[in-house]
N, C-alpha and C positions, 0 to 999 in steps of 0.2 A: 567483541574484544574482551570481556570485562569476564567469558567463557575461557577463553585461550589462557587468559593472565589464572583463570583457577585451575583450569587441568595442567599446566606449566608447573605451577604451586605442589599441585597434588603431586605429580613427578616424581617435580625436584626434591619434596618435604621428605617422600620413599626415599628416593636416591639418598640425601644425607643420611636421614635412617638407618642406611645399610652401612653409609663409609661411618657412623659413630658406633656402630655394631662392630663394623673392621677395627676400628680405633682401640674398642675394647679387647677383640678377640689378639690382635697384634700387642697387645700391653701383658694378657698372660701367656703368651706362647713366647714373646721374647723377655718380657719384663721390663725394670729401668735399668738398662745395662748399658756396656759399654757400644756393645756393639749396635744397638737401638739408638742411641745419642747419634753415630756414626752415621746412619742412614738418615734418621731425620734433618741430618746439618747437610748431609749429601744432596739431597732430595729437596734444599729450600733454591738454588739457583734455577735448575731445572724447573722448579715448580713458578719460580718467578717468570723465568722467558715464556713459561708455556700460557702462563694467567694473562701477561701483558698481553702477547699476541690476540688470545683469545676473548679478552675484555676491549681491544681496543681497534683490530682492525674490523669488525662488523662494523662500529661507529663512522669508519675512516671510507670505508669502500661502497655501503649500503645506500650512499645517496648519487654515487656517486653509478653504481650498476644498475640502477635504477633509471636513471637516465639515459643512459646508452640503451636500455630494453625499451625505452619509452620513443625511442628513434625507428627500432628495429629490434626482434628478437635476437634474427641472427648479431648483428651487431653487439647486442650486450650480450650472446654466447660467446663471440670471436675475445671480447674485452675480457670476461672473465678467466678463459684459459690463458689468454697474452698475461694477463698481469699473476697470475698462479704462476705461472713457469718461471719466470720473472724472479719472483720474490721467494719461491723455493729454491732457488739456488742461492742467493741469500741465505736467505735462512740457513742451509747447507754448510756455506761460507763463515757465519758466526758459531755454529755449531763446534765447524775446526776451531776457528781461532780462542773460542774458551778452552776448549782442552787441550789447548797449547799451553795456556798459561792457568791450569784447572789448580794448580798447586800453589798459584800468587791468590787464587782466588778464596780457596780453602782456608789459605793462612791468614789471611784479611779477615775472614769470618769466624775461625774460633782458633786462632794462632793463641790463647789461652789455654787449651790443653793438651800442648805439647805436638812433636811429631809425629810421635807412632800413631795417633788419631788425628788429625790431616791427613797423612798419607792412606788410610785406611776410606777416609771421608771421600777422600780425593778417585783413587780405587772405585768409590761404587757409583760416584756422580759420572766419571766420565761416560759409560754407557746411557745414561738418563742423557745425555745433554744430545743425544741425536735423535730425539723423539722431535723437535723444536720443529721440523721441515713438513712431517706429518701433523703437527697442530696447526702450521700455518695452511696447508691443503683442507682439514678439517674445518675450520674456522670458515674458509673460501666455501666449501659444501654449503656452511651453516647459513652463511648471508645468500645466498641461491635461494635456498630453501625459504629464509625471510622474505622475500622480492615478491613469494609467490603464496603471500599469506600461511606457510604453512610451518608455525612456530611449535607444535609438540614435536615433531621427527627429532629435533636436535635432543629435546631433554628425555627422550624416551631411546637413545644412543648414549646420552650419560648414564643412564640408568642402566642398561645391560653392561656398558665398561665398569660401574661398579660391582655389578654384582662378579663380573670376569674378574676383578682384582682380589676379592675376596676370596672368593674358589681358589685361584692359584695359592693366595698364601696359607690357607688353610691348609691345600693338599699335598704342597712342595717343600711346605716349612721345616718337614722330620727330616727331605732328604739337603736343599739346600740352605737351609738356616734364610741369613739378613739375606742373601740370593733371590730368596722366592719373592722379596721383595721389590726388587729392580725389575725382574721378569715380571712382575705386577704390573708396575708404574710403565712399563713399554707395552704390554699387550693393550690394556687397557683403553691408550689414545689408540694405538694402529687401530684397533676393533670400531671405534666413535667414526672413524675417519671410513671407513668401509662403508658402517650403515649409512654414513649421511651423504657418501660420494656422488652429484646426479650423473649418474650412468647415461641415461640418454642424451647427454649432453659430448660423447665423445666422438663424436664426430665431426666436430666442431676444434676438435685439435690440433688438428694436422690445418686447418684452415688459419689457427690462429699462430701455430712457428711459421708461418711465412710472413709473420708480421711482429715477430717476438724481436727481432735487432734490425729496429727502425726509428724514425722521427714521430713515428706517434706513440711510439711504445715511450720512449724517453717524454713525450708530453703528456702519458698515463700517469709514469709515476713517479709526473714533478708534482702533477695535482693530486694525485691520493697521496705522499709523502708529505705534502704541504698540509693536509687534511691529520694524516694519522702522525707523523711524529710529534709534537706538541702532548697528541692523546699519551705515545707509548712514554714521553718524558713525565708525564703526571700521572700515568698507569703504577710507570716503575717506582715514581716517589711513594703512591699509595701501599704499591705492597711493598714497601722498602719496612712497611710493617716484622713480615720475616728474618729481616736482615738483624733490625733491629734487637729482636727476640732472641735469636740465638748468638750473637754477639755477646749480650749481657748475662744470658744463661751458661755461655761457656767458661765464664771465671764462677761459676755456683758447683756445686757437690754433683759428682756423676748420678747423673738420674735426672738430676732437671732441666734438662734439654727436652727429653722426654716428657715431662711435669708439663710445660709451658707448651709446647707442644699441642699436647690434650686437651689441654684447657684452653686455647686460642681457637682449637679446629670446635671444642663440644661451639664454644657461643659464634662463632662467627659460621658454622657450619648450621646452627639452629636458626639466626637471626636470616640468615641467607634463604633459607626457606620460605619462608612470606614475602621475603623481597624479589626473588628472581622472576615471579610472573609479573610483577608490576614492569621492574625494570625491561621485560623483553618486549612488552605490548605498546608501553607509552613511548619509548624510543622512536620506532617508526610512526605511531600516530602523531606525535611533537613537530618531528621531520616534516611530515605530511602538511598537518598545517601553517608551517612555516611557510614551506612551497607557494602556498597558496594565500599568504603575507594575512592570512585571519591570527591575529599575532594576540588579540585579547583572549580569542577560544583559548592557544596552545598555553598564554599564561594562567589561565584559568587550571587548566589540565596537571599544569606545575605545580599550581600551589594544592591541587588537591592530591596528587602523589606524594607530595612532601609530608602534609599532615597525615596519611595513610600511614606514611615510612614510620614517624615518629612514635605516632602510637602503639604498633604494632609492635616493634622493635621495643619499648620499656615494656609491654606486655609479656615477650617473648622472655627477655632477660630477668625478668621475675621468676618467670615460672623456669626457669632455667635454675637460679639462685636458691628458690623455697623446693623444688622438687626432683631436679635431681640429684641429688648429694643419697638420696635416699635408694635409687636405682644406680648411680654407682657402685655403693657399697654393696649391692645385690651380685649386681653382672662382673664388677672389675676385680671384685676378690677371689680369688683361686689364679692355680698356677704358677707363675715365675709373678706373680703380681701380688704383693701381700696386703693384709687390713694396714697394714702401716703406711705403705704406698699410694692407697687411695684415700689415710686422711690428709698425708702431705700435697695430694691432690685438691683434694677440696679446699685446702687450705689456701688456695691462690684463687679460691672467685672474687675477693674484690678487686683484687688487681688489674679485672679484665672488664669490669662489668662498664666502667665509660668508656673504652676502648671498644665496646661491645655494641654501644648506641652509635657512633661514626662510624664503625661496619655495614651498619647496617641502611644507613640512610644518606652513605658519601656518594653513590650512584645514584641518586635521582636530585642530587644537587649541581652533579656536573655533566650530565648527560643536556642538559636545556642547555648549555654552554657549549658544547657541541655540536647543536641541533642549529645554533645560530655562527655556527664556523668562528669562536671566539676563543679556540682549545691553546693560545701561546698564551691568553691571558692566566688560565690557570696552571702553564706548565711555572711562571714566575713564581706565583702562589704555591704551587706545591714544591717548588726546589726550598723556596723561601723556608716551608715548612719540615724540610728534609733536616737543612742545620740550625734550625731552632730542636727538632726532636733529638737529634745527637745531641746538641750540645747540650739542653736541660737533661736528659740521659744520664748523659757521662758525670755532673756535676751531682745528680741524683746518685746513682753508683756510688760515687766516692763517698759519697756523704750516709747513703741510709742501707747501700746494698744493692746488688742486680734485679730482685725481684720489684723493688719501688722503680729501680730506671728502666726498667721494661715498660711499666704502668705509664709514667710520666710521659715517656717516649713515644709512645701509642697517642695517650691522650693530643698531646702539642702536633703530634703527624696529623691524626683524626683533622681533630676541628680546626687545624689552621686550615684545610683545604675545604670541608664545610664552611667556613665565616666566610675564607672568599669567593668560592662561587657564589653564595646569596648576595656576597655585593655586586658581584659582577653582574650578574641575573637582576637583578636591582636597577642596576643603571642599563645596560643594554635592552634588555624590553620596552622600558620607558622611551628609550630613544627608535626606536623600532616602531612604536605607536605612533609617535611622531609623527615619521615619514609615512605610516600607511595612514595615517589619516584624510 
């Protein structure tokens, strides 16, 4: 296990590598400009539907395809393409219904700077917003592929999608400008979703539409919907992070949309490095022993992923803080991206740096929460912490400026959903020992 969680790590740590390499190559090829603000405000719904789905239905489905493979193979093939078809049409279905209303949505999000950028915002989201049906299929691959021990395929598929999105923008950017960017963010999933597709599993398709509109398809997914929305209400409060950010950056000086931007992706994109192999490994070994009701091991296994996450994570953020300000000003200067540019950059790492510690360590606090089917407890907890973030936000705002209500807003998001899961996880384990005693 503790092999997987490091070449996971190693990866994923490339993978970020390449998209904070993209980050910089995209800051001098476009700069802080108007039309970069445009795409990155474009690009945070889409990037919201796609995280939730992907962050939250492995959690919601993986115990539960597990179980039907533990009846029968075929069985948990026949289950998994019934509920794929299922839920991509779905998905399909939400897909319209945001770009129907893509322009109420733009304008809730940075109705601050006017029309002409809404509608320009609006413009380049609406293509992004039909990748959603391919993340949810992708996602389906990815928990397959978990079932069967084999956790590098997935992040060695993110890792060629970024290096695809980088090429595209690098080589399309002279002839389609913020374009090359969209065709980025859509090839990218398509391509994840290919490598991770199990192929020899399609035989098993045409077995499972003749069980797609029935009484047990509708008893598939009252229980995995009973299982996963709760996750996708506390998924979306968590990265309501996004929302946040550009909301308060949109009443700030053209350019720092972009600014916050950068600086949310360097540390949440670093911190996410160290964490993604913990969080892929301990998830189903947690699960595992829960199954099997050894309830002091899995607490055991919690509190030693926690302490990992923390350390790690102020590690990360230091050396983030003291060293790279210094390869910034190396790599981000030149092009449409000036020295001035990247000191107004640097200029926002404190703002980010405790926002940067509940990044990093809010998934191994509510995955054990999950692992014991307790996920409505902290969807209350995190809506809870949705309008305490707004509203210390907005009060910040008015008071000190956007850049502080951004900070604020983070922080009070962050850790009101850390505080509660450790109570949560606090009390239910206890009561859990309990009973298996």
């Amino acid at each position: 296990m503790k092999k997987s969680a490091g070449l996971i790590s190693l990866v994923y740590g490339v993978t970020v590598g390449i998209q904070i390499f993209g980050q910089i190559i995209v800051a001098r090829i476009f700069g802080a400009n108007l039309s970069l603000d445009a795409f990155v405000s474009a690009v945070t719904i889409p990037t919201m539907l796609t995280t939730v789905i992907a962050g939250t239905l492995n959690n919601a489905l993986l115990p539960q395809l597990k179980k039907h493979q533990i009846k029968s193979e075929e069985d948990g093939n026949i289950y998994f393409f019934r509920l794929m078809i299922l839920l991509g049409g779905i998905a399909l279905a939400s897909s319209i219904f945001v770009d129907v209303f893509s322009v109420q949505f733009a304008t809730m999000l940075i109705g601050a700077r006017g029309q002409s950028f809404i509608l320009l915002t609006d413009t380049l989201m609406k293509w992004m917003l039909y990748t959603l049906p391919f993340t949810l299929v992708g996602t389906f691959s990815n928990s397959y592929l978990y079932t069967k021990n084999k956790f590098v395929i997935p992040s060695i598929a993110y890792f060629i999608g970024s290096i695809l999105n980088l090429g595209i923008i690098i080589f399309l950017s002279p002839m389609l400008g913020i374009w090359s960017m969209v065709l980025a963010f859509i090839s990218a999933i398509v391509l994840q979703l290919f490598i991770t597709f199990p192929y020899k599993l399609i035989p098993y398709i045409q077995k499972s539409l003749k069980t797609v509109i029935s009484n047990r398809s509708l008893s598939d997914l009252k229980i995995l919907f009973r299982a996963w929305i709760p996750l996708i209400v506390s998924t979306f409060v968590l990265r309501f992070d996004g929302i946040l950010t550009r909301t308060f950056s949109a009443g700030l000086p053209t350019g720092y949309i972009v600014y916050t931007n950068l600086v949310s992706k360097l540390f949440s994109g670093l911190v996410g490095i160290i964490m993604i192999g913990i969080q892929t490994v301990t998830f189903p070994h947690i699960v595992e022993l829960i199954h099997r009701n050894d309830i002091r091991r899995a607490a055991s296994q919690v509190r030693k992923a926690k302490l990992y996450a923390f350390g790690l994570t102020i590690l990360t953020i230091l050396v983030i803080v003291f060293i790279s300000p210094f390869f910034m000003r190396l790599l981000l200067t030149g092009g449409k991206f000036s020295g001035k540019n990247v000191e107004v950059l640097i200029s926002l790492f404190p703002y980010f740096v405790l926002p940067a510690l509940a990044w990093g360590v809010d998934s191994l606090f509510t995955q054990p929460i999950t692992a014991i089917g307790k996920q409505y407890m902290m969807t209350v907890v995190n809506i809870i912490g949705v309008f305490l973030a707004w509203g210390t936000g907005t009060i910040a705002n008015q008071l000190f400026g956007g850049l502080t209500a951004i900070s604020v807003a983070l922080i009070v998001l962050g850790f009101t959903g850390i505080i509660g899961a450790e109570i949560i996880w606090n009390i239910q384990s206890k009561k859990l020992l309990l009973v298996h005693k």
